[in-house]
C-alpha positions as CSV (number, residue, x, y, z in Angstrom):
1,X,-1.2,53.4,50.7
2,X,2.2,53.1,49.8
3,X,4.2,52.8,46.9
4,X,5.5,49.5,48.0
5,X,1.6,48.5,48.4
6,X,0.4,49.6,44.9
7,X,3.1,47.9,43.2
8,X,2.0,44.7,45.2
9,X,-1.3,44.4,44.7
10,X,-1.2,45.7,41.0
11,X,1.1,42.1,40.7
12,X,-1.6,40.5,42.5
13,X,-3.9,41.8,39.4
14,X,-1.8,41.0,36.7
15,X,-1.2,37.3,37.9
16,X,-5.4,37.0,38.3
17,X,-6.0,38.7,34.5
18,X,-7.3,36.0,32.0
19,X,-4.9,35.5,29.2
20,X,-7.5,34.5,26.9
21,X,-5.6,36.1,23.8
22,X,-2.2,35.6,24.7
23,X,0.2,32.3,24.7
24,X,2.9,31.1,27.0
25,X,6.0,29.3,24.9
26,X,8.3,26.8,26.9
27,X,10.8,25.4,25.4
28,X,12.3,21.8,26.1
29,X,15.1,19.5,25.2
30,X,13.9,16.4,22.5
31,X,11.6,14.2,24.0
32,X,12.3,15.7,27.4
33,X,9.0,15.6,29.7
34,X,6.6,18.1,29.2
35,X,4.8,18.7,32.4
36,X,9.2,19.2,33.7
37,X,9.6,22.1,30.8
38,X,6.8,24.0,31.8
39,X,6.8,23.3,36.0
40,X,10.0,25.8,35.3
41,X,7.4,28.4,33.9
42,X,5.1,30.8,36.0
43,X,1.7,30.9,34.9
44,X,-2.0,30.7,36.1
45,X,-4.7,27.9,35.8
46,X,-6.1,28.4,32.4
47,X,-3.8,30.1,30.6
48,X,-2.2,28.4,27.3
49,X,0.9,27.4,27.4
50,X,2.6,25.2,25.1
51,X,5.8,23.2,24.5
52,X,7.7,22.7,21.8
53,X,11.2,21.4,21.0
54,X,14.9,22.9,21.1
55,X,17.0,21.1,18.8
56,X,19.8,23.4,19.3
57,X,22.8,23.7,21.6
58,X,23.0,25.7,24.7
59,X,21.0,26.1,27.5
60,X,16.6,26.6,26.5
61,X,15.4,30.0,25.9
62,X,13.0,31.7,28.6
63,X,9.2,31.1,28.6
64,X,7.5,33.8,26.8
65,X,4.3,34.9,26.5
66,X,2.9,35.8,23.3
67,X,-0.3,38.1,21.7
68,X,0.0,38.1,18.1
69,X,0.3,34.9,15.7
70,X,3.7,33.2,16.8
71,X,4.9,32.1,14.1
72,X,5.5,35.4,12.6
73,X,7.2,36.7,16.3
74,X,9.6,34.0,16.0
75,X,12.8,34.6,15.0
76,X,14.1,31.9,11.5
77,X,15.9,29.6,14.3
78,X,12.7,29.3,16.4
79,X,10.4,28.8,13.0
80,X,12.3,25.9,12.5
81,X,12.3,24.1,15.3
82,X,8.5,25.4,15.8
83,X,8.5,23.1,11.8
84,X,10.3,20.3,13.1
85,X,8.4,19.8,16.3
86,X,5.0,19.9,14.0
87,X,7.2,17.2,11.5
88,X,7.3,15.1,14.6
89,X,3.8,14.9,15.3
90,X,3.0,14.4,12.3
91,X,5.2,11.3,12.0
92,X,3.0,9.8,14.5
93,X,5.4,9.8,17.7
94,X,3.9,8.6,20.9
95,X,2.2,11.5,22.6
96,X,4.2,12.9,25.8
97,X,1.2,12.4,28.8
98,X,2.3,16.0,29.6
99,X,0.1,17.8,27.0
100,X,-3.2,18.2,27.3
101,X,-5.8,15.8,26.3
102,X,-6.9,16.7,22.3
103,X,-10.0,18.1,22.1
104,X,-13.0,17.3,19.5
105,X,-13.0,19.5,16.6
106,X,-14.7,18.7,13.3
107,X,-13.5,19.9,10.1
108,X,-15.2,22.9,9.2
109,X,-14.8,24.3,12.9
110,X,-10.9,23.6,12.6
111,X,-10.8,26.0,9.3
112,X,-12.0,28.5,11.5
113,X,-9.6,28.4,14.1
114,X,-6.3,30.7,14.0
115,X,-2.7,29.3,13.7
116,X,-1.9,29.8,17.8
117,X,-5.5,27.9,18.7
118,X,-4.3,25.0,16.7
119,X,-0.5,25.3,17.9
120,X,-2.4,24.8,21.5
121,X,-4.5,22.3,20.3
122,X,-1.8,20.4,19.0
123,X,1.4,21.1,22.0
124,X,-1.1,22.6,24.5
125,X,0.0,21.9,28.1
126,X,-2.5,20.7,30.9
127,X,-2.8,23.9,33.0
């Protein structure tokens, strides 16, 4: 086997490992269309990606994938937009169709979920 042919099938791999712990940020304008933002991003069925809001200027950051709790890997700009984009769903705007559908979760179970399960919950994207 070749170099050229290790390299190929260890991307192969990669793109069939389960992301179970990790999370795939795409970014989009305000009130752009969801499923658009993240048909720019390359990922596998079932792994969580989510969507949130750019209020800034200038062109959209990259998707990126994150492992540890994402609010403390953003940088102060991001963590605020990350704030107002949880501000707007908590004003009650219409839903984009994009996201994925919400799923059941009582109370006590929703305690014991961690910060990046509820961001998915919450601006997960139908993978």
């Amino acid at each position: 086997m070749t170099g050229k042919n290790v390299a190929a099938r260890i991307v192969k791999l990669e793109a069939r490992r389960p992301r179970s712990k990790e999370i795939l940020l795409v970014w989009r304008q305000p009130d752009a269309d969801v499923k658009g933002a993240a048909s720019a991003a390359k990922f596998a069925p079932g792994d969580r990606v989510i969507c949130l809001e750019w209020f800034g200027d200038g062109p959209l950051p990259a998707p990126k994938w994150y492992r540890e709790r994402l609010s403390s890997e953003l940088g102060s700009l991001e963590n605020e937009y990350l704030t107002r984009s949880l501000e707007r769903v908590r004003d009650d705007r219409p839903r984009d169709p994009g996201f994925a559908e919400l799923p059941p979760v009582a109370a006590n179970r929703a305690r014991e979920l961690t910060d990046n399960d509820l961001l998915h919950i919450t601006f997960g994207v139908a993978t």
